[in-house]
C-alpha positions as CSV (number, residue, x, y, z in Angstrom):
1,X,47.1,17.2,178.6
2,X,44.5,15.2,177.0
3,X,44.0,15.1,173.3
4,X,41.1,13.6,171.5
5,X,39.2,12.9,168.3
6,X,36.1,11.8,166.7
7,X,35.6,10.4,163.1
8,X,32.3,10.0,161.2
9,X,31.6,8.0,158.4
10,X,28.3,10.1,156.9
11,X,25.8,9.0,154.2
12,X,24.5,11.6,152.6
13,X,21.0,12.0,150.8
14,X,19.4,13.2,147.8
15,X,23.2,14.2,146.6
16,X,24.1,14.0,142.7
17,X,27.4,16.3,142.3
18,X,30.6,17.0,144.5
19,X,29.5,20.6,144.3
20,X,25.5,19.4,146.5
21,X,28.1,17.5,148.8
22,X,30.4,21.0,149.5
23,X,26.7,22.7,150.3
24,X,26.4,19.5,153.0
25,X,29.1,19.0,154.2
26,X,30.7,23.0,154.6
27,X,27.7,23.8,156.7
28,X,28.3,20.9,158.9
29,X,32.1,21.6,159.3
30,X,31.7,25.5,160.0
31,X,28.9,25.0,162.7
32,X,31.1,22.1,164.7
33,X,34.0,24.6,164.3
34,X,31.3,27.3,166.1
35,X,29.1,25.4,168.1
36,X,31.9,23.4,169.7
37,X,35.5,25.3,169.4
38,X,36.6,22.0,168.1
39,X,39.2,21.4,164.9
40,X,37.5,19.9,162.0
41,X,38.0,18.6,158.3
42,X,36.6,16.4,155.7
43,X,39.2,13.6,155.7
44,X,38.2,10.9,153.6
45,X,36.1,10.2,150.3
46,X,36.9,13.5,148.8
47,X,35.7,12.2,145.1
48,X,32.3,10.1,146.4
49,X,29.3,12.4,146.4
50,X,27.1,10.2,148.8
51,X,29.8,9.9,151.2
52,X,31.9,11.6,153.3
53,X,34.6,11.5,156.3
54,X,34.5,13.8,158.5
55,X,37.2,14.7,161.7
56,X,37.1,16.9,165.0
57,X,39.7,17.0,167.4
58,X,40.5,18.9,170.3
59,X,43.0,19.0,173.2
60,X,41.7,19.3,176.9
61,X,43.5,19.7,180.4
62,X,41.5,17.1,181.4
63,X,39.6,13.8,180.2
64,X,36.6,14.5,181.5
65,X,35.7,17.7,179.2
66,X,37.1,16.1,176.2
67,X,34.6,13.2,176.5
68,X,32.1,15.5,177.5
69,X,32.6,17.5,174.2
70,X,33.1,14.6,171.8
71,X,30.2,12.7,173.1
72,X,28.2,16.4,172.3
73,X,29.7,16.2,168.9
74,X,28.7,13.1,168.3
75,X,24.9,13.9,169.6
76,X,25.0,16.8,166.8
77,X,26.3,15.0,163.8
78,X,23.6,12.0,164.4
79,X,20.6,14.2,164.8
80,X,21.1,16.3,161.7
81,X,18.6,15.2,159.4
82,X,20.1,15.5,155.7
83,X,22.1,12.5,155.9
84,X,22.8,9.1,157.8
85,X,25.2,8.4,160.3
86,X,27.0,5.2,159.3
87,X,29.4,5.0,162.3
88,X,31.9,7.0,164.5
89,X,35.3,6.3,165.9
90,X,36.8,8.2,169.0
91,X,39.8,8.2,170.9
92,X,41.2,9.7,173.4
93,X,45.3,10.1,174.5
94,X,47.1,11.7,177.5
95,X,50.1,13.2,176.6
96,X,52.0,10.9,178.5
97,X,50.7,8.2,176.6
């Protein structure tokens, strides 16, 4: 069993209020969830409007599909166009590990 997740540190644009970052940032979040079957959260700079940590994790049988859908993941999150993707993080563990 392979388990694996991605982290995004996100800029985001023309954002003045925690309430314009929710409309963001829930979108985002529901769409990976649908798009991708993957688990994900906003895990880090709950109280900065302009920024925002976001999380998606999955478990795989094998290594090969969980890079495969990360790396998709990844593809999606940098192409949106209302905000900047500052960097990602992934890793990958078998269960062994």
């Amino acid at each position: 069993m392979w388990i694996g997740w991605i982290e995004f540190d996100i800029l985001l644009g023309d954002v003045q209020s925690l309430k314009e970052k929710r409309s963001v940032i829930r979108p985002l979040l529901a769409e990976l969830k649908h798009r991708f079957d993957v688990s994900v959260a906003e895990v880090g700079d709950h109280e900065q409007y302009r920024r925002s940590q976001v999380g998606a994790g999955l478990v795989a049988a094998d290594r090969a599909h969980l890079v495969e859908v990360l790396t998709a993941v990844e593809r999606f999150v940098a192409a949106r166009p209302e905000f900047e993707l500052l960097s990602s993080r992934q890793r990958e563990l078998h269960s062994e590990d």
